[in-house]
N, C-alpha and C positions, 0 to 999 in steps of 0.2 A: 483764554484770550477774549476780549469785551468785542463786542459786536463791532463797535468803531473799529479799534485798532483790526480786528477783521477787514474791514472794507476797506481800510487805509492800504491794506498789505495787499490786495486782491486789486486796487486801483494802480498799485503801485509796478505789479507786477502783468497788467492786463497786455502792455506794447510785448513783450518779455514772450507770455504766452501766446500772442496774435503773430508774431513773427513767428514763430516755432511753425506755425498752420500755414506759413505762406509756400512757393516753391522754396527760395532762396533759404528761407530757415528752416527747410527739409535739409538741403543742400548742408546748411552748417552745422547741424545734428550730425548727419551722417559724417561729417570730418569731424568732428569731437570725437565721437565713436567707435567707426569703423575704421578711420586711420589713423585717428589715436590710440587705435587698442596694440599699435606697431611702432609708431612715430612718436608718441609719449602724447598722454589726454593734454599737456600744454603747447604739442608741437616740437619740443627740446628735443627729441631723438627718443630710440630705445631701440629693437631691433630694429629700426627700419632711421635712416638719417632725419635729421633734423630739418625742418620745413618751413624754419623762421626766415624772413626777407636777407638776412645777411648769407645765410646756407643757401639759396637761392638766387643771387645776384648776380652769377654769370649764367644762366640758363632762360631761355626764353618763355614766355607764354605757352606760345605753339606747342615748344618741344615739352614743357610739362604736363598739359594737357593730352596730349600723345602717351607718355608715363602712363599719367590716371587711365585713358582708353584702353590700352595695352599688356598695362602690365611689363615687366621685364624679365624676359625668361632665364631661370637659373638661379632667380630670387624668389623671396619670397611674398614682393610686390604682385599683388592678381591682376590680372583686366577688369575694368568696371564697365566697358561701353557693353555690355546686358543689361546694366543697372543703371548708367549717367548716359544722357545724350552728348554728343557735342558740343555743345553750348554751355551746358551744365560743366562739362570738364574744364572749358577755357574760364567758365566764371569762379569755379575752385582756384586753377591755378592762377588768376589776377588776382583774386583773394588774398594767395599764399605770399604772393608776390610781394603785396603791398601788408602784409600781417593779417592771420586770419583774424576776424572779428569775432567777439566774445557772444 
């Protein structure tokens, strides 16, 4: 690769990388990741239901974020609130709400 197209590609992807470092694009990593390693890396489902805004539509805010805190016992959904604050859970589940962002 020519030094150009290097830096074309490294300018291109610097927002990309820079969000990744923020809170929020901690936040989105860890949903790609860790509950996509359940809910499917797109969200479609897999063990764990699907978490796209239409599988979602009669469920509230609150009450999903509750979920991500919590966990559901008897499944295989964990508690996250050791690992997410409050705030961090309500901003996944508006997230999930309105489609998570890529």
């Amino acid at each position: 690769m020519s030094r150009f197209a290097a830096a074309v590609f490294a300018l291109l992807c610097l927002p990309v990388f820079a969000q990744a470092g923020t809170p929020r694009g901690k936040l989105v990593g860890l949903v790609r990741q860790d509950c996509g390693s359940c809910h499917g890396l797109t969200l479609k489902g897999g063990l764990g239901p699907a978490l796209l805004p239409t599988a979602l539509a009669g469920k509230s805010v609150e009450g999903l974020a509750a979920i991500i805190l919590d966990g559901v016992p008897g499944t295989p959904m964990p508690p996250w609130r050791g690992e997410l604050s409050p705030e961090d859970a309500l901003w996944i589940a508006q997230k999930l709400k309105e489609g998570f962002p890529q």
